[in-house]
C-alpha positions in Angstrom: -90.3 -21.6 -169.0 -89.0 -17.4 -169.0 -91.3 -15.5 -167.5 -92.2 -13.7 -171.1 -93.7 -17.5 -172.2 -95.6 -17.7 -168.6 -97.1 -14.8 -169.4 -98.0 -15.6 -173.0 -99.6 -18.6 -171.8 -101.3 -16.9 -168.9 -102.7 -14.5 -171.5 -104.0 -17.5 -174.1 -105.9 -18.4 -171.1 -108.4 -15.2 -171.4 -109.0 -16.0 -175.3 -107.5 -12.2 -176.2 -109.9 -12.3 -179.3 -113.3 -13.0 -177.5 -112.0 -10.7 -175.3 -111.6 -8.0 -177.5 -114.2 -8.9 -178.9 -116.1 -8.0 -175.7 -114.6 -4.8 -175.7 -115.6 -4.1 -178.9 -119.1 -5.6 -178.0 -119.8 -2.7 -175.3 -118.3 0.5 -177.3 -120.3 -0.7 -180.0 -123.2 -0.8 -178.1 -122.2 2.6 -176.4 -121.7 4.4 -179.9 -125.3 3.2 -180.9 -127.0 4.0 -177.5 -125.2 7.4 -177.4 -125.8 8.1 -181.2 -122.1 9.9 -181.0 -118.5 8.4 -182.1 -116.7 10.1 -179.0 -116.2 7.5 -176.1 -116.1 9.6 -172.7 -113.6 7.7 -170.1 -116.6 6.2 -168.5 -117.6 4.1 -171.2 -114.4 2.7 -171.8 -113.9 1.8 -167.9 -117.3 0.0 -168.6 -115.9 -2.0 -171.8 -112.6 -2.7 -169.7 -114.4 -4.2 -167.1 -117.0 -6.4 -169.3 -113.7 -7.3 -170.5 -112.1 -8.7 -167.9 -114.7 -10.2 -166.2 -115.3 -12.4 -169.3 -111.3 -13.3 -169.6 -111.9 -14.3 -165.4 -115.1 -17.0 -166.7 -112.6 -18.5 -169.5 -109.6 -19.0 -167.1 -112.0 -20.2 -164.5 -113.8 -22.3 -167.0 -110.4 -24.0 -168.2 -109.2 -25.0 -164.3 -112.5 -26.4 -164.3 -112.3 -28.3 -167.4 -108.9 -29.5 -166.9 -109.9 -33.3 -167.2 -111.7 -32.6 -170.4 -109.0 -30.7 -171.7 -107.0 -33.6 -171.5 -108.8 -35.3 -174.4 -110.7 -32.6 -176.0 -107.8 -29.6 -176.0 -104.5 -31.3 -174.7 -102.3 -28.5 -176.2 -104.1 -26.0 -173.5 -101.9 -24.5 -171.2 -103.2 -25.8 -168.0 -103.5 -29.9 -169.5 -100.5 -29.3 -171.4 -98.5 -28.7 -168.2 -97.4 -25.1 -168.9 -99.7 -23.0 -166.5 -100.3 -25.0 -162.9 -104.2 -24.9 -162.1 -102.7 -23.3 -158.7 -101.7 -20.2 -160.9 -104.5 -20.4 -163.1 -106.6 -19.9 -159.9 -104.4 -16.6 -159.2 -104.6 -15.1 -162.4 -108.2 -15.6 -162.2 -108.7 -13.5 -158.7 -106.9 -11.2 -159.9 -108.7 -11.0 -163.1 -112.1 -11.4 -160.8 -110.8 -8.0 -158.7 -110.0 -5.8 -161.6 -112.8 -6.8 -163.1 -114.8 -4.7 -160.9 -112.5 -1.8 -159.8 -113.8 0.0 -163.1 -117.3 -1.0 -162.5 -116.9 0.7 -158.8 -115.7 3.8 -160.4 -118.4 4.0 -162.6 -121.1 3.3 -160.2 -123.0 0.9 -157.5 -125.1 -0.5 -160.5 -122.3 -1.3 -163.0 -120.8 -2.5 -160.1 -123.8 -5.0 -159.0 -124.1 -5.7 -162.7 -120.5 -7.1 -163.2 -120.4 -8.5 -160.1 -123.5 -11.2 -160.9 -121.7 -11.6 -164.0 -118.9 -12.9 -162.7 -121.1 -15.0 -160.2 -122.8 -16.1 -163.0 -119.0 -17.6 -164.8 -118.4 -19.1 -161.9 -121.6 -21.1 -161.4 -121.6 -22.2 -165.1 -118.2 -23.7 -165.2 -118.5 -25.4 -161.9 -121.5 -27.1 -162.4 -124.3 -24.9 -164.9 -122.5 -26.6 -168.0 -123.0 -30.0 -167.0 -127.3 -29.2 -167.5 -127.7 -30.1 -171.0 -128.6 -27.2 -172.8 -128.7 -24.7 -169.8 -124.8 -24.1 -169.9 -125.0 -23.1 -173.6 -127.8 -21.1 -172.3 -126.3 -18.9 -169.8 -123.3 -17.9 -172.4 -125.5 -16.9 -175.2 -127.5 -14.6 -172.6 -123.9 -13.4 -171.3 -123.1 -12.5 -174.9 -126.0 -11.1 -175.9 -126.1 -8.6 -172.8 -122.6 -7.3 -173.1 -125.0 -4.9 -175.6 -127.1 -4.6 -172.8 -124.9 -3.6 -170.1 -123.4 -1.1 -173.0 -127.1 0.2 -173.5 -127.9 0.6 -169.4 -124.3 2.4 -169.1 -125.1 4.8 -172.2 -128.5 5.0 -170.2 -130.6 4.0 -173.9 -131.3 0.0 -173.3 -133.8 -0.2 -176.4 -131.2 0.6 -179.1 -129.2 -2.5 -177.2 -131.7 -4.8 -178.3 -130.9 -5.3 -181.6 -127.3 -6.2 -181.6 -128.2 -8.2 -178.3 -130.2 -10.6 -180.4 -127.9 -11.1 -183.0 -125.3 -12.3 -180.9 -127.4 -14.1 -178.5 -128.3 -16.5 -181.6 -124.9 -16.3 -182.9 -123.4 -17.4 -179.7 -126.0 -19.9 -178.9 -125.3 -21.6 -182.3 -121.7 -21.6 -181.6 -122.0 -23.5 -178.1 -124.1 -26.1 -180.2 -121.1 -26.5 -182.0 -119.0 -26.6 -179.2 -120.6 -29.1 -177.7 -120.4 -31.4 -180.8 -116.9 -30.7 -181.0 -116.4 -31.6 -177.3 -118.0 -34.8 -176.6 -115.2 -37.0 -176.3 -113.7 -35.2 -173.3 -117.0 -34.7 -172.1 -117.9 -37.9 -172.1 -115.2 -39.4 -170.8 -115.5 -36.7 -167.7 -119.9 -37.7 -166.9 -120.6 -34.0 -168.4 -123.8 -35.0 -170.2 -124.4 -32.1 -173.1 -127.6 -32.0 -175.2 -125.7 -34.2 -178.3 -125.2 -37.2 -175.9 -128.4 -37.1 -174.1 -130.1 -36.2 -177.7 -128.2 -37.3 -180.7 -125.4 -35.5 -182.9 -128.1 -35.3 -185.8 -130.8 -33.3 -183.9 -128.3 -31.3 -182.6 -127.1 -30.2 -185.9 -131.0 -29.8 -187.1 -131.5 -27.3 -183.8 -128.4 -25.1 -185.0 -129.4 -25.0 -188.2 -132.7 -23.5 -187.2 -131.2 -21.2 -184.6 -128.8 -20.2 -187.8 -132.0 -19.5 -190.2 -133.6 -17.5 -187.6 -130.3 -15.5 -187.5 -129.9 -15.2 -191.0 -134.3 -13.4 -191.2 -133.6 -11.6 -188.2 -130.6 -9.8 -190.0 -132.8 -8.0 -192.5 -135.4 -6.6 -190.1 -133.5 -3.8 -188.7 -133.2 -2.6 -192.5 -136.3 -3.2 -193.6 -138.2 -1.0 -190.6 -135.2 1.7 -191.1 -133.4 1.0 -187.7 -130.4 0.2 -189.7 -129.3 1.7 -193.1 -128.1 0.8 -196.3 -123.9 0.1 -195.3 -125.3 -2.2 -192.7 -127.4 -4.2 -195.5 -124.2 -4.1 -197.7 -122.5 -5.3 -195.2 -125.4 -8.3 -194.0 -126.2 -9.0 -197.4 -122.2 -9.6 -199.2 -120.3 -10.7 -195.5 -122.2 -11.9 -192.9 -125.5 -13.4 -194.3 -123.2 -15.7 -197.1 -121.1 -16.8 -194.2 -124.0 -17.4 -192.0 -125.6 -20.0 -195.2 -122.0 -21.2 -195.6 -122.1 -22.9 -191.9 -125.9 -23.9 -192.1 -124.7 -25.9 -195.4 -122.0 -27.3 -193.7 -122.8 -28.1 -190.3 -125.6 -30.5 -191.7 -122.8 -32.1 -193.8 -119.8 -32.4 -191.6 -118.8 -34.8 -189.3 -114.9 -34.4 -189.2 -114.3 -32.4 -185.5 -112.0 -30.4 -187.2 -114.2 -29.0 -190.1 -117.0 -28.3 -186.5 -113.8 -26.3 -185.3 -113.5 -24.1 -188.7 -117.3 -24.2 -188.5 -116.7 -22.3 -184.9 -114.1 -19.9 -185.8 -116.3 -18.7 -188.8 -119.3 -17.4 -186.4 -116.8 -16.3 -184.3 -115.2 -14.2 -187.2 -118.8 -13.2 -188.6 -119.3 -11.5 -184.7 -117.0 -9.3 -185.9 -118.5 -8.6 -189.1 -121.8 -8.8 -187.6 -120.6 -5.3 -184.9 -118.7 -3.6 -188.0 -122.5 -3.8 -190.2 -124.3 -2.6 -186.8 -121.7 0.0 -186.1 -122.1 1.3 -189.8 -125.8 1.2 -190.0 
């Protein structure tokens, strides 16, 4: 393998669109915070570092999930054979270290912040995820406090709370999803995951609920005024459609691969979801 594939693969590691999807996460949150479209340099240090702390917990999380790759995600780079776990452990301290060089410019609290963060990635994928229903936990708070960590940084933590919500459910219906998707590796690897210990079916019911909550909390921030009327265009046309299009389905489908479409569509709708905040 050149070096130019290495690096590709090294790179597919970090998921680059949840990552920049994290990036987008804290300027987002920043711009709403702030109540002003120019990013200063600090705030994009902040979003650089939330950035790379997350691509650390996803290289991390695949050297730890190697064996489950192996069945659930074979063409991987690390079970595929193309990155060695021994460089997948490299890339992820250096990941871990520049992780928190931006944080330190910034300051001792952004720094602290980022720091438990990364603790916090590191805990779930050696051993957190194997708690049914605690794993899944822990990333939905993650994702929900990259708004958060936006707001404290922008020094305005209430107009964070919104967004933080949405993606908190979002994400947490997404692991559920995951964890369908996963069971055969995870199985075969004595990770027991909430479908296993209770059932695919009440799994599926539990998402779908998480996703109807989602879909009423969407038209709160428009009905008290938080959020104006592009957001609602945007909620009502995009994101809420989409949102109805996977509680539908997930209570049909029991291919894996229409669960993995099911995945990338909240994953897309994240996006949608910030572009609705961001123009409300």
């Amino acid at each position: 393998m050149n070096f130019i594939s290495k690096c590709y693969e090294l790179l597919s590691l970090t998921r680059l669109l949840n990552i920049l999807i994290t990036f987008c996460s804290v300027i987002v949150a920043v711009i709403i915070c702030r109540h002003e479209l120019i990013i200063p340099g600090k705030y994009l240090l902040a979003a650089l570092s939330a950035s790379l702390s997350a691509a650390a917990g996803y290289v991390i999380n695949d050297f730890f999930d190697f064996q489950a790759d192996l069945i659930n995600k074979p063409e991987r780079p690390i079970p595929s054979g193309k990155i060695s776990k021994k460089a997948a452990v490299i890339f992820y301290l250096v990941l871990l270290l520049l992780s928190m060089i931006p944080a330190y410019i910034i300051n001792w609290i952004v720094f602290f912040i980022v720091l438990l963060t990364d603790v916090l990635l590191f805990l779930y994928s050696s051993g957190l995820k194997r708690i049914p229903l605690l794993g899944n936990l822990v990333i939905a708070f993650l994702t929900g406090f990259v708004f958060i960590f936006g707001g404290i940084v922008a020094d305005n933590i209430y107009a964070a709370v919104i967004p933080s919500v949405f993606a908190f459910l979002l994400n947490l219906s997404r692991e559920g999803i995951k964890t369908i998707e996963d069971i055969p590796g995870d199985k075969n690897t004595g990770i027991i995951t909430f479908p296993q210990k209770y059932g695919i079916n009440l799994s599926k019911k539990l998402i779908a609920v998480l996703l109807i909550v989602l879909l009423l909390f969407t038209f709160i921030p428009f009905i008290r005024g938080i959020y104006g009327i592009k957001y609602f265009v945007v909620v009502m046309v995009i994101v809420n459609p989409l949102i109805l299009y996977v509680i539908i389905s997930i209570l049909r489908k029991k291919n894996p691969l229409k669960l993995k479409k099911l995945n990338l569509i909240l994953k897309l709708n994240m996006i949608f979801g910030l572009a609705a905040i961001y123009l409300g």
